[in-house]
N, C-alpha and C positions, 0 to 999 in steps of 0.2 A: 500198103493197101492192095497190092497186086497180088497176096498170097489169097489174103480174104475175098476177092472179088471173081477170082477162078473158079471158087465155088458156084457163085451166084448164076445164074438163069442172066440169058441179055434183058429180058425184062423185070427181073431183081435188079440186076445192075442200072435200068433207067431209071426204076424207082427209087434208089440211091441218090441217081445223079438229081434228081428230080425232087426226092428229099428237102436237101441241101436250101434249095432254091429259097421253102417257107418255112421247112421242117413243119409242116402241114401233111402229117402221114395221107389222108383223104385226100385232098386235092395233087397229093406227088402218085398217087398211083392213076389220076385221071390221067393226066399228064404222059404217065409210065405207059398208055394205051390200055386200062380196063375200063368199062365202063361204069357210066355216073352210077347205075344202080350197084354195082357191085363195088366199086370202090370206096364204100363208107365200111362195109367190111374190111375188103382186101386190105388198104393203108394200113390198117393196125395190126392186122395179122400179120404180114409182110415184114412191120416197123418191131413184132417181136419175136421173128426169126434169128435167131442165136448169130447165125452166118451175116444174116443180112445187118442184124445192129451191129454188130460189130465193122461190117464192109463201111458201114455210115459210122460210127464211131473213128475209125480211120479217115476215112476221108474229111472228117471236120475238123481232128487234129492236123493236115497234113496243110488243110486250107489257113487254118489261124497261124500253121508253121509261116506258110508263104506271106503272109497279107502283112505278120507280124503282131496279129492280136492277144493278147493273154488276160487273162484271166485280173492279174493287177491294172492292166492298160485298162480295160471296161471299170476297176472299179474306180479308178480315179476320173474318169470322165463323166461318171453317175455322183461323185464327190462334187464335181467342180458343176454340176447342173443341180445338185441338193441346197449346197451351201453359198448358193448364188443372192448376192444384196443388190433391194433398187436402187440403195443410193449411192453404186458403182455406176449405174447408169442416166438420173438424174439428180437434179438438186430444186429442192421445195419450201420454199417458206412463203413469208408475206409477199413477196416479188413474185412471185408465183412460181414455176416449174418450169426447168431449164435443162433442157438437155445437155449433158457430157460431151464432147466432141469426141468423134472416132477416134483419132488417132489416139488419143491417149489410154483408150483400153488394150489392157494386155489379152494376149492370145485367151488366157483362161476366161478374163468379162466375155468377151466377144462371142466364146464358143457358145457362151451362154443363153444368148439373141435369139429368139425364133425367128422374130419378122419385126418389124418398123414400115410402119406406114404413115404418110402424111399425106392427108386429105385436104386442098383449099378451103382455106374458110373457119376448118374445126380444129386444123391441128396437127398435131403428130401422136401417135400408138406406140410404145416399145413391149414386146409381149416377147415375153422368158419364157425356155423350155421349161416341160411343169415340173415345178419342185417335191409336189408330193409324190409325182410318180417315180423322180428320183431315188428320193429317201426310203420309197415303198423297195425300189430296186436294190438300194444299195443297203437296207436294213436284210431281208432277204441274203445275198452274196454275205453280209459277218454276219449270218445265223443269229441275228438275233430276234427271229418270229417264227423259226423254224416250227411245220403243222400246223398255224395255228389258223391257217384259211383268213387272216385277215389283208391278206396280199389283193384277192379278189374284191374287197371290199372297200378299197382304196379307191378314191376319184380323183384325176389330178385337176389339180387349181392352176387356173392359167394368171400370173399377176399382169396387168395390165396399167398403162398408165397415159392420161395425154398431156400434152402441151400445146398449149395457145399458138404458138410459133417457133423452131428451130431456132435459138440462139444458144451462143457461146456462154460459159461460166468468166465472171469476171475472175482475171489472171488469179487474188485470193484464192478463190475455190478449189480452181485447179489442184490437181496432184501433180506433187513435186516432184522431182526427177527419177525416185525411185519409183513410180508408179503407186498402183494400189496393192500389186502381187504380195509385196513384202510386208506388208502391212499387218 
């Protein structure tokens, strides 16, 4: 990064660093110190300086080096929030709807949680990161929509569910020692 950044202006260089932050060309050159009015220009001219893409091309490689992200690591995390099941998380029939106990979710259910909330009186919520916006993500990354602009047009679905009260699955239900992962 140091060969490509030599070139750069200090204030090329803040906008880089600044970049990074939203990869929001406009809002990294407010940032970078231009002003509001000129920086709905500036970010994009700036963001398609040869020098300067490239100073930020570098730097975001050198950041996924450090953190350890790639490109497989995103897409199975966009897999495991896509191909996400309720009924990893409860159990519903006539008895009516029973939460899972934590422990027994593997690292991958769990990742899968947004929020759970339990409100006196009405119940508990278990709400999943959105699966549509996953599969929009991860159809995207195996090209398989590439141009076709329906990425934008994607809404995600948030699944939601409640229960009457927190309890345990009777020992039946339960998952058996190898969990649900293997499954």
């Amino acid at each position: 990064m140091q060969q490509q950044t030599q070139r750069l202006t200090d204030r090329q260089r803040r906008f880089v660093e600044e970049y990074l932050v939203d990869c929001n060309a406009t809002a990294a050159a407010v940032r970078a110190g231009y002003s509001e009015k000129s920086a709905r220009d500036a970010g994009p001219r700036l963001r398609g300086l040869p020098h300067v893409r490239q100073a930020i091309e570098a730097a975001m490689a050198e950041r996924s080096q450090r953190l350890g992200i790639t490109q497989d690591r995103v897409v199975v995390e966009l897999a495991r929030l896509a191909f996400a099941d309720m009924r990893d998380f409860v159990a519903w029939g006539e008895e009516g709807v029973r939460l899972r106990p934590s422990d027994t979710l593997t690292a991958d259910q769990a990742a899968c949680v947004s929020e759970i909330v339990e409100t006196p009186g009405k119940g508990v919520r278990v709400k999943l990161h959105g699966k549509t916006q996953a599969l929009s993500a991860l159809s995207r990354h195996l090209g398989t929509r590439p141009g076709t602009g329906e990425e934008e047009a994607v809404r995600p679905v948030t699944v939601v569910t409640c229960a009457p009260f927190p309890q345990a699955l009777p020992e039946a239900a339960q998952p058996g020692p190898q969990g649900a992962a293997g499954e």
